[in-house]
N, C-alpha and C positions, 0 to 999 in steps of 0.2 A: 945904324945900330940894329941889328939884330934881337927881337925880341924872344917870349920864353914860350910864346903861342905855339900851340904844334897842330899841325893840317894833315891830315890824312886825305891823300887823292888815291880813287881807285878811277882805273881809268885804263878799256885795255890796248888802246894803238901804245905802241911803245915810240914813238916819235914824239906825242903828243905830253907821255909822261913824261919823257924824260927834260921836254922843253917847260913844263910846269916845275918838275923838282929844280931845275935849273933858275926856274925863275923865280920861285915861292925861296927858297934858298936864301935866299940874300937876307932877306928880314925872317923868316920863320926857319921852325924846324920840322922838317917834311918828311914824312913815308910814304912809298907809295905800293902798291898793289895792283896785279893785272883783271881782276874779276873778284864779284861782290861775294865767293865763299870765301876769295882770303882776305876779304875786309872784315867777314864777320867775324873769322876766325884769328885775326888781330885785336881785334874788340874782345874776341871772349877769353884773351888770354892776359887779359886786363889792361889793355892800352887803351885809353882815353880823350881821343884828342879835339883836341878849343874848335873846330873844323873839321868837315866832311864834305871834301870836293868826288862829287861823283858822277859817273856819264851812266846815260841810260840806256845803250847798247853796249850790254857785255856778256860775254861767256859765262855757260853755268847757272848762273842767276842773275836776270837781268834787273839795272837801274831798280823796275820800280820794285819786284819784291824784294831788295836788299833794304827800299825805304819802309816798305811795310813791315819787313822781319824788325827792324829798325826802331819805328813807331810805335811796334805792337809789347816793343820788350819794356817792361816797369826800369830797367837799369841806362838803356842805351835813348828811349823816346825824346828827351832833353835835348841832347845834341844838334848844333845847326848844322846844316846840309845844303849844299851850293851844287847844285846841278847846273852841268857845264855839258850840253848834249849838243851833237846836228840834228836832231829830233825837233823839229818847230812843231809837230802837231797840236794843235789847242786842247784835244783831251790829253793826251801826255800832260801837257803845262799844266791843265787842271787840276789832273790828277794829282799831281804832285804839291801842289797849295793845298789842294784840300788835304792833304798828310804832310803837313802844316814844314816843306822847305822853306828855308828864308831868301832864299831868292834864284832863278833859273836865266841863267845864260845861254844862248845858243852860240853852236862854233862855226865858223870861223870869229873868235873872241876880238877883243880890242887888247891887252895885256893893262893899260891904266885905267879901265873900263871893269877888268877885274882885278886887280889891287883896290880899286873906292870900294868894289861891294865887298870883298874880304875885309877889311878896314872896318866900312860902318858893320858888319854882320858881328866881326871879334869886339866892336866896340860896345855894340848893345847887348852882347851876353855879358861881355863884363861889370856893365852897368844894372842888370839884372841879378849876377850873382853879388854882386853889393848890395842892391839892395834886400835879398833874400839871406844874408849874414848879418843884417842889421838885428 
């Protein structure tokens, strides 16, 4: 069953997106984007989504200043962010916690290795924005 979650992946190999929309697909509703100005500029044109899958080598603007433009903005700072990179470096990974992603996968991925962390990552925002409606 297909839920109402929507994921925005930017992400710029197009083999790679198109095997995430492919696979994200089935249970969510997926956009995706080749590089982080037209992520931001899907964002700024009021799309909102439960998810942000993002690699940190891209065109334009890369990975992390799209997380800092991100972090830095009073509207967009909330949103989880799932960094899906071939990027192992420990400062990369650092940096990236410390501009508070909720979790960073390296690729070559496992596909049900990332379905648990999108799972518990959609599960605990929603269990936050419960309790912050209370």
């Amino acid at each position: 069953m297909k839920s109402n979650k929507e994921i925005l992946v930017i992400e710029d190999h197009e083999s790679i997106r198109m095997l995430l929309a492919k696979f994200l697909s089935k249970e969510y509703s997926v956009t995706t984007k080749k590089d982080g100005l037209e992520g931001l500029a899907h964002l700024s044109q009021g799309n909102i989504p439960d998810l942000i899958m993002l690699d940190m080598s891209l065109p334009n603007i890369s990975g992390l200043d799209f997380l800092s433009n991100i972090r830095s903005s009073g509207f967009f700072s909330h949103l989880p962010i799932l960094v899906v990179s071939g990027d192992e470096s420990t400062k990369v990974i650092e940096k990236c916690h410390s501009l508070g992603v909720s979790a960073y996968i390296t690729k070559p991925f496992n596909p049900i290795d990332l379905k648990t962390k999108i799972n518990a990552i959609l599960s605990d925002e929603g269990q936050k924005r419960a309790q912050f409606a209370k």
